[in-house]
mmCIF file of the C-alpha atoms, coordinates in Angstrom:
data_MODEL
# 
_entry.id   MODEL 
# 
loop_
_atom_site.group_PDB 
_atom_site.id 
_atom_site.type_symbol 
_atom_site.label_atom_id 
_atom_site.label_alt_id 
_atom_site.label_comp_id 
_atom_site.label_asym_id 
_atom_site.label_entity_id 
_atom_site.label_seq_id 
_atom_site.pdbx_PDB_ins_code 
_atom_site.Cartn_x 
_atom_site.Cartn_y 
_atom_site.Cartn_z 
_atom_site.occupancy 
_atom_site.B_iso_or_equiv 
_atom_site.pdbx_formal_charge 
_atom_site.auth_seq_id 
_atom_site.auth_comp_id 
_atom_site.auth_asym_id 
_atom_site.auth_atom_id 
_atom_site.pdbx_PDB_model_num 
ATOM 1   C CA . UNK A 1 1   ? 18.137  16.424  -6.734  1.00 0.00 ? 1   UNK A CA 1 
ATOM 2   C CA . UNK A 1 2   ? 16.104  14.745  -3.936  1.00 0.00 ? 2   UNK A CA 1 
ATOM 3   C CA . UNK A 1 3   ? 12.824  12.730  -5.507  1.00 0.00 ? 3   UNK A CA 1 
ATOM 4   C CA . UNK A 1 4   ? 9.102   13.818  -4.247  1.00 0.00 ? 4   UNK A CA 1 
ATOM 5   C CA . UNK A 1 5   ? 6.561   11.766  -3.941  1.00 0.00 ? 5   UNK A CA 1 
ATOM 6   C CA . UNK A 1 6   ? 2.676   13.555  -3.237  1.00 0.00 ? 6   UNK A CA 1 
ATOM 7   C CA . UNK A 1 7   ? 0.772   12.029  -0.965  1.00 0.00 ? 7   UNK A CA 1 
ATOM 8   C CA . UNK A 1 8   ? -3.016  12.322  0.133   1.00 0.00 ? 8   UNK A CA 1 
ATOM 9   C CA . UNK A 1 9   ? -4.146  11.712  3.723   1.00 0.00 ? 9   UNK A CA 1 
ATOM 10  C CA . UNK A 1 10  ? -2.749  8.816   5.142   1.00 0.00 ? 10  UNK A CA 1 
ATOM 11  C CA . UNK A 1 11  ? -5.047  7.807   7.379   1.00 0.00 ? 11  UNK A CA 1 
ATOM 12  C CA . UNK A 1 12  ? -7.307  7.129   4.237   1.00 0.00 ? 12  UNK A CA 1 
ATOM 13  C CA . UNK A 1 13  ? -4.682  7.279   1.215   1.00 0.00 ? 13  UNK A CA 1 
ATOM 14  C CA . UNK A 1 14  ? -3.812  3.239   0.594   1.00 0.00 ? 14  UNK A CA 1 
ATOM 15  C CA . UNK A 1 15  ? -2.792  4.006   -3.060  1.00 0.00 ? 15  UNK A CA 1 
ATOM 16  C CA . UNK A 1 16  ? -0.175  6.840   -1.385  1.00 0.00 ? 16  UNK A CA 1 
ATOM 17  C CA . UNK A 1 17  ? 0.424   4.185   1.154   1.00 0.00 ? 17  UNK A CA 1 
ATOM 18  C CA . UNK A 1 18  ? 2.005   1.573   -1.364  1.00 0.00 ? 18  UNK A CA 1 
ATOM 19  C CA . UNK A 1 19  ? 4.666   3.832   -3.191  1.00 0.00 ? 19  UNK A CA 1 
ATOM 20  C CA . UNK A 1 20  ? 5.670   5.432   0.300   1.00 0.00 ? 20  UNK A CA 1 
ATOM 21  C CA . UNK A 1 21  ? 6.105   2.172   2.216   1.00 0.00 ? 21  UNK A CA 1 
ATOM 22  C CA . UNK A 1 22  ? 8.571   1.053   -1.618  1.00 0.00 ? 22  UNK A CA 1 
ATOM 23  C CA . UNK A 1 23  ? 10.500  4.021   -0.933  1.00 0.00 ? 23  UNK A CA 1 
ATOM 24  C CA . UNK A 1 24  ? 10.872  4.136   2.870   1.00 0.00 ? 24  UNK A CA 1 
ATOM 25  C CA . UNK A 1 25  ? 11.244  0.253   2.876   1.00 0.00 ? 25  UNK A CA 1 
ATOM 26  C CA . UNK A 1 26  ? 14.155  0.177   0.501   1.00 0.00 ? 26  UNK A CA 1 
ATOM 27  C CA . UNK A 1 27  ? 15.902  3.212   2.264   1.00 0.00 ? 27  UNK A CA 1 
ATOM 28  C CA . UNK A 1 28  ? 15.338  5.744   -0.688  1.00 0.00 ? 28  UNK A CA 1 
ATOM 29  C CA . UNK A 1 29  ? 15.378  9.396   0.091   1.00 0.00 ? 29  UNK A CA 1 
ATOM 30  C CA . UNK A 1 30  ? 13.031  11.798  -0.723  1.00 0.00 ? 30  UNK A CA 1 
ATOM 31  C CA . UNK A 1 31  ? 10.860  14.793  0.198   1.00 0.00 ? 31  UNK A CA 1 
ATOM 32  C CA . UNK A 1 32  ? 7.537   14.004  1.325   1.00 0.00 ? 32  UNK A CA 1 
ATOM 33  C CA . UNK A 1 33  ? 4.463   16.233  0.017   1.00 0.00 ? 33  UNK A CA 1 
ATOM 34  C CA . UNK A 1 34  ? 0.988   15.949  1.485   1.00 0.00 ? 34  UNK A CA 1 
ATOM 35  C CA . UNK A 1 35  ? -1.815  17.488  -0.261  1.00 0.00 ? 35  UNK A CA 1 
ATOM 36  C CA . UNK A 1 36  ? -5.083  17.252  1.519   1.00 0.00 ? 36  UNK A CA 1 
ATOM 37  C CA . UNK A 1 37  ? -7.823  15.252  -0.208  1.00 0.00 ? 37  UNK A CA 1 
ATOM 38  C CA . UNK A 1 38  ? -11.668 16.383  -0.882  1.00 0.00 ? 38  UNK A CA 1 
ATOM 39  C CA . UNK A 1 39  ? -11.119 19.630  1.089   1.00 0.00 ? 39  UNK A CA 1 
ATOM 40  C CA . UNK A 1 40  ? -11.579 21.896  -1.953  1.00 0.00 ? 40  UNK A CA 1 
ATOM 41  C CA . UNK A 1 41  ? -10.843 23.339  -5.328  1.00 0.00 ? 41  UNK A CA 1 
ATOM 42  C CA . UNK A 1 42  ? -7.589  24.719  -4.272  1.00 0.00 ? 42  UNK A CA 1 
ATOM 43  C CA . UNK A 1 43  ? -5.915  21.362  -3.146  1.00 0.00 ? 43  UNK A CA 1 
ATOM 44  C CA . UNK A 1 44  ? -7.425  19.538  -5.925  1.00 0.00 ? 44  UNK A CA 1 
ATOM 45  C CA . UNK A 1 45  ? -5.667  22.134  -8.330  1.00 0.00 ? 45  UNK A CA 1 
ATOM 46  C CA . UNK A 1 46  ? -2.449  21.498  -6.623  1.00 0.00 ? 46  UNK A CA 1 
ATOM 47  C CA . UNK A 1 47  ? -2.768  17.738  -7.246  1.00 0.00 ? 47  UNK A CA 1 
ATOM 48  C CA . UNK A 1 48  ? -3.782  18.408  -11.391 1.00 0.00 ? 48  UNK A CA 1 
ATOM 49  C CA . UNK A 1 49  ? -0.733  20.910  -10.963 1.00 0.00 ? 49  UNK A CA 1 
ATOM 50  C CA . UNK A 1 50  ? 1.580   17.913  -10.420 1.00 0.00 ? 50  UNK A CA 1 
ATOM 51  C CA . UNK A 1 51  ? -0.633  14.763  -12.398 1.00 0.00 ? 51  UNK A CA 1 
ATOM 52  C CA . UNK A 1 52  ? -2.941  15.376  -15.426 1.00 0.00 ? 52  UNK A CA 1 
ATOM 53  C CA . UNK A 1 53  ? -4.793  12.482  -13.588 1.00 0.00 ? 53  UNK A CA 1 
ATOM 54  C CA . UNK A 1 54  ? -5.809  14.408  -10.606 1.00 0.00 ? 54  UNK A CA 1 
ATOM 55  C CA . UNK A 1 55  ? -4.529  11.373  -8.172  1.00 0.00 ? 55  UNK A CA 1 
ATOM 56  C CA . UNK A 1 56  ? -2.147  10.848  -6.027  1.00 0.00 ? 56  UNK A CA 1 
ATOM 57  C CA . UNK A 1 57  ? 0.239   9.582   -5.367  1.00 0.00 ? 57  UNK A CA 1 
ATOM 58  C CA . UNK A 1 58  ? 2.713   11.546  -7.943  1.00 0.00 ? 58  UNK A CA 1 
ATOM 59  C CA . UNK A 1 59  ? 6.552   10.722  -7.702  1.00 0.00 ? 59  UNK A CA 1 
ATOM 60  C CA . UNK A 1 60  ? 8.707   13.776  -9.362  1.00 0.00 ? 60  UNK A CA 1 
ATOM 61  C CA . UNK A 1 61  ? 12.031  13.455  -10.084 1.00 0.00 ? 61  UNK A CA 1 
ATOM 62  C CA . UNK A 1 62  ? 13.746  16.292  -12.028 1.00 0.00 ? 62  UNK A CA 1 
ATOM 63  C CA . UNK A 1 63  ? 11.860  16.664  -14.880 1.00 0.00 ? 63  UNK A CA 1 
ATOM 64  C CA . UNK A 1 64  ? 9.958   12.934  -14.781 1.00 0.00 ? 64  UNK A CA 1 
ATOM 65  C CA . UNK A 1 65  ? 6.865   12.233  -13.397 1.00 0.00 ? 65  UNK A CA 1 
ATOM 66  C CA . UNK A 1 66  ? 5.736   9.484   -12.732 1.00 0.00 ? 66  UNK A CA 1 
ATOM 67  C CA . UNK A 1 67  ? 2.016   9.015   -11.346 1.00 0.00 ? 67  UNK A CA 1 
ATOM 68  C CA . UNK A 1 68  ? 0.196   5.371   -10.210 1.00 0.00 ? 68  UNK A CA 1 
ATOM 69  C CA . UNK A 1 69  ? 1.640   3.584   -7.290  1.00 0.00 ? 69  UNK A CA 1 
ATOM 70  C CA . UNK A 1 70  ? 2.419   0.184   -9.593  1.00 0.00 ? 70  UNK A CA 1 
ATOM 71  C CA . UNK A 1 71  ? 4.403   2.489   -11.960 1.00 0.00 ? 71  UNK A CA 1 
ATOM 72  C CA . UNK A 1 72  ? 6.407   4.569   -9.478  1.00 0.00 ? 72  UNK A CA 1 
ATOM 73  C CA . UNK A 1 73  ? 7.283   1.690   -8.205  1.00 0.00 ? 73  UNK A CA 1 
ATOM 74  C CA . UNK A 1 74  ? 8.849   -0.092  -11.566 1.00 0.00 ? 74  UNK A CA 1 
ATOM 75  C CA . UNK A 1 75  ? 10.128  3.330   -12.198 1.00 0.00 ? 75  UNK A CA 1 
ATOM 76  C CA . UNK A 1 76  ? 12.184  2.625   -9.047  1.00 0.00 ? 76  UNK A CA 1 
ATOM 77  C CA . UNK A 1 77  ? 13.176  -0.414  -9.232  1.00 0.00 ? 77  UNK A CA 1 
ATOM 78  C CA . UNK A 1 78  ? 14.578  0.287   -12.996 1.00 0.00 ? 78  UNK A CA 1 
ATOM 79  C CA . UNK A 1 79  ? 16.558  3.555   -11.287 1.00 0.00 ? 79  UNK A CA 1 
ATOM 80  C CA . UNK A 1 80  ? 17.594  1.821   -8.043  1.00 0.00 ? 80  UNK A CA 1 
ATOM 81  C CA . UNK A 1 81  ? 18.256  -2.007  -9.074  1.00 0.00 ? 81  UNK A CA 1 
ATOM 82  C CA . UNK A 1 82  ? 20.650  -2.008  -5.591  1.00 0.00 ? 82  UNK A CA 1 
ATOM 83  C CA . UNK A 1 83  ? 17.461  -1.593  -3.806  1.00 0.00 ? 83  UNK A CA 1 
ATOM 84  C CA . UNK A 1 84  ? 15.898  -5.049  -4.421  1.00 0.00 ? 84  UNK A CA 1 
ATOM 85  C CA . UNK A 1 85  ? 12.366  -3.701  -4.769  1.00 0.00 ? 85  UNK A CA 1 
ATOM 86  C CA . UNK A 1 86  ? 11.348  -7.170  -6.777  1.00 0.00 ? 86  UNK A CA 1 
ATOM 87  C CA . UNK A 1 87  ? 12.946  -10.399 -5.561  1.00 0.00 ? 87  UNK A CA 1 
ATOM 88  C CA . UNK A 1 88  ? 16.647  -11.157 -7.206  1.00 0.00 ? 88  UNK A CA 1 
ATOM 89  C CA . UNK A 1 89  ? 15.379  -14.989 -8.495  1.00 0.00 ? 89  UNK A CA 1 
ATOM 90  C CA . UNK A 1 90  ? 13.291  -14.455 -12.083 1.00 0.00 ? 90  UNK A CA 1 
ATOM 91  C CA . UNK A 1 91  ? 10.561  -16.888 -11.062 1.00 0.00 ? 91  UNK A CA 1 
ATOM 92  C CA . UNK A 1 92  ? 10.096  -15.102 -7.522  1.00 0.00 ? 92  UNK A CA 1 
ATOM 93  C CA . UNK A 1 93  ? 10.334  -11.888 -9.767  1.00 0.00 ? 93  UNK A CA 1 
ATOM 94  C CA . UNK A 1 94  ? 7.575   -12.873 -12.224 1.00 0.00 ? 94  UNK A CA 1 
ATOM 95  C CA . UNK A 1 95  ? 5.596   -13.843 -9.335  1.00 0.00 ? 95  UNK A CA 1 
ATOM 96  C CA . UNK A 1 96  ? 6.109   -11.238 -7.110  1.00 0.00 ? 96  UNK A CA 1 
ATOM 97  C CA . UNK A 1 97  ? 5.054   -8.667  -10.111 1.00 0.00 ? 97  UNK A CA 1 
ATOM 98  C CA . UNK A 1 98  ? 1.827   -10.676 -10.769 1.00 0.00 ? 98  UNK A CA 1 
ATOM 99  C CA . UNK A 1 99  ? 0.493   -10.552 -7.151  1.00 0.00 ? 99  UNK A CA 1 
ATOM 100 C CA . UNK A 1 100 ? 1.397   -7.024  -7.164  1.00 0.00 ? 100 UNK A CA 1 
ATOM 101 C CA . UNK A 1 101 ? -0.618  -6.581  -10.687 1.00 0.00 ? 101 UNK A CA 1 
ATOM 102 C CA . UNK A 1 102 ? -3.707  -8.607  -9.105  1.00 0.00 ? 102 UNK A CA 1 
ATOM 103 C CA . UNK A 1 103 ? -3.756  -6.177  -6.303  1.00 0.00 ? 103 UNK A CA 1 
ATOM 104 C CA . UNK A 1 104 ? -3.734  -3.247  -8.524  1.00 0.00 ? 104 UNK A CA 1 
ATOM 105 C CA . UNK A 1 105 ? -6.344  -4.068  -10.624 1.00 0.00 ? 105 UNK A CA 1 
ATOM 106 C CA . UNK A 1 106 ? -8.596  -6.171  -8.601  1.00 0.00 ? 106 UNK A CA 1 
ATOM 107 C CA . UNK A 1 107 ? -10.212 -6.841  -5.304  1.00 0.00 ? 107 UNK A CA 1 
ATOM 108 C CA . UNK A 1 108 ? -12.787 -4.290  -6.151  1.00 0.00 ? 108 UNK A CA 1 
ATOM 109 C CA . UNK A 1 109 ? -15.449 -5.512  -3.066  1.00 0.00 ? 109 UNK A CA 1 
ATOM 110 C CA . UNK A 1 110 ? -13.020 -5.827  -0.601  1.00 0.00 ? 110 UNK A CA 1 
ATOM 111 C CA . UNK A 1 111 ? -11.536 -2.024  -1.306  1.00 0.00 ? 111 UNK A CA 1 
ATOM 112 C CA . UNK A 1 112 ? -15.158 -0.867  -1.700  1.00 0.00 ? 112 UNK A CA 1 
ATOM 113 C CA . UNK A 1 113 ? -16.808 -2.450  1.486   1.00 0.00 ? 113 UNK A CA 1 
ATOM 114 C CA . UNK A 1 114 ? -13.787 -1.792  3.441   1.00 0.00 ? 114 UNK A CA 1 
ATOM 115 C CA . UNK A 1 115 ? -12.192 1.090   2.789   1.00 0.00 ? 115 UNK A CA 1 
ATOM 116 C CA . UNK A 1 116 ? -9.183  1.831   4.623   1.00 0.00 ? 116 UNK A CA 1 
ATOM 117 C CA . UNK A 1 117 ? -9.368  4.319   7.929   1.00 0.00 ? 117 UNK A CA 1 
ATOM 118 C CA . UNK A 1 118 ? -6.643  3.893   10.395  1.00 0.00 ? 118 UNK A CA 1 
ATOM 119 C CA . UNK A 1 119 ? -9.090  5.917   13.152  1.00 0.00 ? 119 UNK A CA 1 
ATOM 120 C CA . UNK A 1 120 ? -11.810 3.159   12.337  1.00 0.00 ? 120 UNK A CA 1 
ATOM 121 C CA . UNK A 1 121 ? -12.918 1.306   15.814  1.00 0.00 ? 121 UNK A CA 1 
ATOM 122 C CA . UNK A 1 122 ? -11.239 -1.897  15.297  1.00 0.00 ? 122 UNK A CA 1 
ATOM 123 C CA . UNK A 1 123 ? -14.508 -4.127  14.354  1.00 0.00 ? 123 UNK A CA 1 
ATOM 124 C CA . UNK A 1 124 ? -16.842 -6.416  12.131  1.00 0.00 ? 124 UNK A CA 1 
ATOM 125 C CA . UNK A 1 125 ? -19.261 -5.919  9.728   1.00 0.00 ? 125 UNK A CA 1 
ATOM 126 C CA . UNK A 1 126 ? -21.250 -7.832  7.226   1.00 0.00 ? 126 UNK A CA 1 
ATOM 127 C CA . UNK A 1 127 ? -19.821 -8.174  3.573   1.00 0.00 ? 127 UNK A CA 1 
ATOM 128 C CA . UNK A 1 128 ? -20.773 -9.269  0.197   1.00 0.00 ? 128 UNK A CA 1 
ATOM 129 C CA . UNK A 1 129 ? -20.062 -12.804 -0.976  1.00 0.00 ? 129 UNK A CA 1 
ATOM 130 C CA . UNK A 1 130 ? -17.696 -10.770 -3.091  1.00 0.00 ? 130 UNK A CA 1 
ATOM 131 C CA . UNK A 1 131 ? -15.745 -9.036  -0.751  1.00 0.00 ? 131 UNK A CA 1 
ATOM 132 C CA . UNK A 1 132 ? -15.075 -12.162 1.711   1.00 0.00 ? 132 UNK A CA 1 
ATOM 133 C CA . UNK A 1 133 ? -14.326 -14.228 -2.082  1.00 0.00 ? 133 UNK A CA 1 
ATOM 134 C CA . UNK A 1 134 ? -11.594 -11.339 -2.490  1.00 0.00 ? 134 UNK A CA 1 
ATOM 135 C CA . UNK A 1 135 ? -10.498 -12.057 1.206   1.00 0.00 ? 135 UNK A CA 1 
ATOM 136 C CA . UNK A 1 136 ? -10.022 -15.913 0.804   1.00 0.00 ? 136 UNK A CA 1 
ATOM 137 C CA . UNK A 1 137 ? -8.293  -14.933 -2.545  1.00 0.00 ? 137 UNK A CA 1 
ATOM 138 C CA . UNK A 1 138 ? -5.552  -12.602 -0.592  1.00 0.00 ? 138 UNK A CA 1 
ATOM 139 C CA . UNK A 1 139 ? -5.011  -15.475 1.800   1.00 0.00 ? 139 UNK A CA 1 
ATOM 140 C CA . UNK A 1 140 ? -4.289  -17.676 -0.607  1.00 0.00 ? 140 UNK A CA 1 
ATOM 141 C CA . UNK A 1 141 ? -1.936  -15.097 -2.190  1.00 0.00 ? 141 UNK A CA 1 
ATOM 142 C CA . UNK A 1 142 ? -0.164  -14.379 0.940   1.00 0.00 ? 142 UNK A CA 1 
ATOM 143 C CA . UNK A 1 143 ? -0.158  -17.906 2.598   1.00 0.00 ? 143 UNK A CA 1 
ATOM 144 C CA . UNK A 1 144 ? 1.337   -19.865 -1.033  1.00 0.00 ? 144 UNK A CA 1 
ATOM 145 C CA . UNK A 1 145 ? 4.194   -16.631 -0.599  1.00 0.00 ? 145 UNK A CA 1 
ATOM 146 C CA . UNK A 1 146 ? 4.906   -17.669 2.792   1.00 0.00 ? 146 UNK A CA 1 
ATOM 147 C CA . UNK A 1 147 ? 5.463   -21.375 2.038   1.00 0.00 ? 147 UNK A CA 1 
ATOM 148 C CA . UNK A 1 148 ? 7.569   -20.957 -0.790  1.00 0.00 ? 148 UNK A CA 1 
ATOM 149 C CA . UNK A 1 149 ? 9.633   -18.321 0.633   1.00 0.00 ? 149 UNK A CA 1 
ATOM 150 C CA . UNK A 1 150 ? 9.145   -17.945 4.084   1.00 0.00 ? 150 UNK A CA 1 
ATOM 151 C CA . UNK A 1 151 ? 12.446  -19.530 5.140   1.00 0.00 ? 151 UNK A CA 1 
ATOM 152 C CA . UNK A 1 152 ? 14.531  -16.441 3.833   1.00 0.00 ? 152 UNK A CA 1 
ATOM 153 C CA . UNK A 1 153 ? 12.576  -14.236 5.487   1.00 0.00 ? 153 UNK A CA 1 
ATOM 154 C CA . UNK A 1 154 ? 9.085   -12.850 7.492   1.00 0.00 ? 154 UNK A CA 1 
ATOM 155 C CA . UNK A 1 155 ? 7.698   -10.771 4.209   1.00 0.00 ? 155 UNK A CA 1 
ATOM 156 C CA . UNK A 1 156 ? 5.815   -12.833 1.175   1.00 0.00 ? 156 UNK A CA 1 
ATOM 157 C CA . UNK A 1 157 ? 9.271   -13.191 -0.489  1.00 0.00 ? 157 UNK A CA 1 
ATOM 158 C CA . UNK A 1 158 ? 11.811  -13.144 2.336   1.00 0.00 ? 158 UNK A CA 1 
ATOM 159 C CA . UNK A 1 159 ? 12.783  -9.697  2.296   1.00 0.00 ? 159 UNK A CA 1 
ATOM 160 C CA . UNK A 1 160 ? 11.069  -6.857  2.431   1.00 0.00 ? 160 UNK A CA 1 
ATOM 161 C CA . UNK A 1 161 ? 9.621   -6.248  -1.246  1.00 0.00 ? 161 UNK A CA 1 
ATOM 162 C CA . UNK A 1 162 ? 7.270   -4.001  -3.195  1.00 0.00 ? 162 UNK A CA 1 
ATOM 163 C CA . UNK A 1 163 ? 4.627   -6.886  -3.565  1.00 0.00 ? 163 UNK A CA 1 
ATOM 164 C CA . UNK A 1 164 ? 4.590   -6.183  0.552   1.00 0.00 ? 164 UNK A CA 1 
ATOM 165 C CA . UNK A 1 165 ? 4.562   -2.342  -0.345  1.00 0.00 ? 165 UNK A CA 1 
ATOM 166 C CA . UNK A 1 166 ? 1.601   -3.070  -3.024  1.00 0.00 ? 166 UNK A CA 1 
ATOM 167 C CA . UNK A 1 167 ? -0.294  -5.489  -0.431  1.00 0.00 ? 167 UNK A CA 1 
ATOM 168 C CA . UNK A 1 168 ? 0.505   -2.842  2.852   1.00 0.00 ? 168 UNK A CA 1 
ATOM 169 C CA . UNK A 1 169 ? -2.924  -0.830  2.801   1.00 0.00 ? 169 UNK A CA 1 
ATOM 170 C CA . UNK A 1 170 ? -4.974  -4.234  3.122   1.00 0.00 ? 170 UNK A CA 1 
ATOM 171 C CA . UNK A 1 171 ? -3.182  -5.902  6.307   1.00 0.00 ? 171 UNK A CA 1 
ATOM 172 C CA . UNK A 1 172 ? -4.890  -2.562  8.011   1.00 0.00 ? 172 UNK A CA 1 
ATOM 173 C CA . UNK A 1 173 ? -7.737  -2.986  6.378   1.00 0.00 ? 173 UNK A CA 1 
ATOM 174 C CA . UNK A 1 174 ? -8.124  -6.956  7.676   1.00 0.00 ? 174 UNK A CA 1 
ATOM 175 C CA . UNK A 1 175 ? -7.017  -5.264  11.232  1.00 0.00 ? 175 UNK A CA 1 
ATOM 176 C CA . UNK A 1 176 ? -9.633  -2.672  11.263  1.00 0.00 ? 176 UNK A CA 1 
ATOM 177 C CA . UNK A 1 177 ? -12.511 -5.058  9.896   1.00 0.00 ? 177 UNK A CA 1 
ATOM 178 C CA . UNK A 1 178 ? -11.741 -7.778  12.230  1.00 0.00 ? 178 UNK A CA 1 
ATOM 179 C CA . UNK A 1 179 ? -11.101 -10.096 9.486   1.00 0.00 ? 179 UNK A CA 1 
ATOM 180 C CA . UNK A 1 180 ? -10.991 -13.837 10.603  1.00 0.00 ? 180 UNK A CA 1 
ATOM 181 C CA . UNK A 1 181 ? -7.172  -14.918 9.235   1.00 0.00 ? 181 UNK A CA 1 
ATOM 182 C CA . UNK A 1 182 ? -5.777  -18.175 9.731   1.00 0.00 ? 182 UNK A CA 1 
ATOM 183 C CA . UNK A 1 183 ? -2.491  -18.282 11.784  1.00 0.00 ? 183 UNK A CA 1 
ATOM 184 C CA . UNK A 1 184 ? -0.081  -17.940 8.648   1.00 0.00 ? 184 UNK A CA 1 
ATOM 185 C CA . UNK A 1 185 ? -1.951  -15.419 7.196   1.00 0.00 ? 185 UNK A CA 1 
ATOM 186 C CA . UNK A 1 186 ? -1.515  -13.405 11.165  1.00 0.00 ? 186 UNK A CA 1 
ATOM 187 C CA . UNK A 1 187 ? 1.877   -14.210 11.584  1.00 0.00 ? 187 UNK A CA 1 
ATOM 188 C CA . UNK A 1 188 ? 2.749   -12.272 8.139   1.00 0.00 ? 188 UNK A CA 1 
ATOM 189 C CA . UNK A 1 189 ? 0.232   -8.977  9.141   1.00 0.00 ? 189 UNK A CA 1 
ATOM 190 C CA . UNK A 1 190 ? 2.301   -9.038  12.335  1.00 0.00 ? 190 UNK A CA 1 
ATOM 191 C CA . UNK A 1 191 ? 5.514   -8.726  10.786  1.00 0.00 ? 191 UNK A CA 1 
ATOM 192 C CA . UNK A 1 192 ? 4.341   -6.564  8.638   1.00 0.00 ? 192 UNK A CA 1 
ATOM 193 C CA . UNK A 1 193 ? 3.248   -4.254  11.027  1.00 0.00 ? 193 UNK A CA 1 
ATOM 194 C CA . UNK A 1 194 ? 6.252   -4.358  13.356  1.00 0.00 ? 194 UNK A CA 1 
ATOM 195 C CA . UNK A 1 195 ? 8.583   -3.362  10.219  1.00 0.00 ? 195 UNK A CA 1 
ATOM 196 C CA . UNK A 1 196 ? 9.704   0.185   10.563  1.00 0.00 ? 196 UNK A CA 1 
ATOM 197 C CA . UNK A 1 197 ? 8.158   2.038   7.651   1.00 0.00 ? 197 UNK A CA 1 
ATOM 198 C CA . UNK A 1 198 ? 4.366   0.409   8.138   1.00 0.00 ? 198 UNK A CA 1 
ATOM 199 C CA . UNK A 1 199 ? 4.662   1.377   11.775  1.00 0.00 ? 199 UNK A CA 1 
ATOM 200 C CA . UNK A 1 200 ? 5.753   5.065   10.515  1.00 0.00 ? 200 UNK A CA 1 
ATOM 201 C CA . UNK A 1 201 ? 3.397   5.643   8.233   1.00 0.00 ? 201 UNK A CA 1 
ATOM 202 C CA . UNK A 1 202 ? 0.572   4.203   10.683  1.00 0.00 ? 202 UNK A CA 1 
ATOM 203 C CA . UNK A 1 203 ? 1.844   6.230   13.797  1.00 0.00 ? 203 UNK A CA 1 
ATOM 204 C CA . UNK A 1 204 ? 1.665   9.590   11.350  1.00 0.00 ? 204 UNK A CA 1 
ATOM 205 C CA . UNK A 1 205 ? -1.800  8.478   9.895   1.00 0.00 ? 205 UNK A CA 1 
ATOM 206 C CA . UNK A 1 206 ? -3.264  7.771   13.924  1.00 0.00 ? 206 UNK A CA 1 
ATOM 207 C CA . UNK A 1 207 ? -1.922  11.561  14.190  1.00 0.00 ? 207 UNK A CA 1 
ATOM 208 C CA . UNK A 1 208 ? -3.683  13.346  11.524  1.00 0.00 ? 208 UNK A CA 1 
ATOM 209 C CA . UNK A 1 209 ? -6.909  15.246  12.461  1.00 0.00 ? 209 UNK A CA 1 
ATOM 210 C CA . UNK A 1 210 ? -8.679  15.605  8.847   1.00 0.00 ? 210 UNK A CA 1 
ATOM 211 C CA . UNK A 1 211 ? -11.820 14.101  9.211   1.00 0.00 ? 211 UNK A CA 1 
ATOM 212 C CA . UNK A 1 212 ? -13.159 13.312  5.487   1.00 0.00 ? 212 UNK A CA 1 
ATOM 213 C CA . UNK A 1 213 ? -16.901 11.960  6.147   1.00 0.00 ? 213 UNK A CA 1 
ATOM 214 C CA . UNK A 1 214 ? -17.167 9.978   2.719   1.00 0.00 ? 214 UNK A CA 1 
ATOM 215 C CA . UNK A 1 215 ? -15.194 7.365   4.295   1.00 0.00 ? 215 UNK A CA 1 
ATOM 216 C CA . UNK A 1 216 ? -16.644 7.964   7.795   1.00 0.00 ? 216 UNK A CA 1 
ATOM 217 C CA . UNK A 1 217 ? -19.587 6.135   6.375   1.00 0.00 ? 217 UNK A CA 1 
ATOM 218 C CA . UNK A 1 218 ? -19.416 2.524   8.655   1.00 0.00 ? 218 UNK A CA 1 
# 
């Protein structure tokens, strides 16, 4: 039975983003299903249909369902240990799971001031003290990745890996907002954006015509 994972938008959806990238990145199959976000009672039923949470993204498989991008994505590496969604060494493991818990649970400012919105002019604008702290931080997250591991690979641990999955959504955000990067940090957000499944989803997301206006704000 082919796997579904429910998706929102992707032009705005970064938490469907991470989880689809995983999948498509590690050559998993499954059956893609988009359900439209803030466009009314009915779609929002069909989301608490498939999660009690009322979020996407949802993965189904059989009779498991798994919902939260961080968790579908353990769930998949547990089911799929041939597809090297975490890095092979334990240390680069541990590490690679950390980065990809600090990304789930933090960075508040940065996700709140720039929000992610493919069809957003490519441009500045001013931000908290908090949201350019959270920027340095994922610098420093991304550039320490790329000197310890950069020789096996473009991607923070070589290979392509969920923490790049987990970390997808803000390379377009730091394109969009015109986010000053050193040259490490640029080199990595163009590989990342050359690899197959970012420029997929990004080429589908460009295409989509759903305006929501809540995140048309700036």
């Amino acid at each position: 039975m082919t796997m579904k994972l429910v998706i929102g938008n992707k032009n705005y959806s970064s938490w469907s983003m991470r989880p689809w990238l995983a999948m498509r990145g590690a050559g998993l199959p499954f059956e893609e299903i988009f359900i439209p976000l803030y466009t009314g009672a009915t779609d929002k039923q069909r989301i608490f249909d498939v999660s009690k949470s009322g979020k996407v993204p949802a993965l189904i498989d059989g009779d498991v369902t798994v919902w939260d991008s961080l968790a579908i994505v353990e769930y998949l590496a547990e089911k799929f240990p041939e597809a090297h969604l975490w890095p092979a060494d334990r240390a680069a493991r541990a590490h690679a799971r950390s980065i990809s818990a600090e990304m789930h649970s933090g960075f508040a400012a940065l996700r709140n001031e720039c929000g992610m919105n493919l069809h957003r002019p490519v441009g500045a604008k001013p931000l908290s003290e908090a949201a350019q702290a959270d920027i340095a931080r994922v610098q420093e997250i991304w550039s320490d990745c790329r000197a310890r591991y950069g020789k096996a690979g473009p991607y923070l641990f070589g290979g392509f890996t969920a923490a790049d999955a987990m970390y997808g959504p803000v390379v377009h955000r730091f394109r969009t907002y015109a986010i000053d990067v050193t040259p490490q940090v640029r080199a990595y957000m163009d590989a990342m954006q050359s690899h197959p499944a970012f420029a997929e989803w990004t080429a589908a997301g460009l295409a989509e015509t759903i305006v929501i206006d809540k995140f048309e704000a700036d």
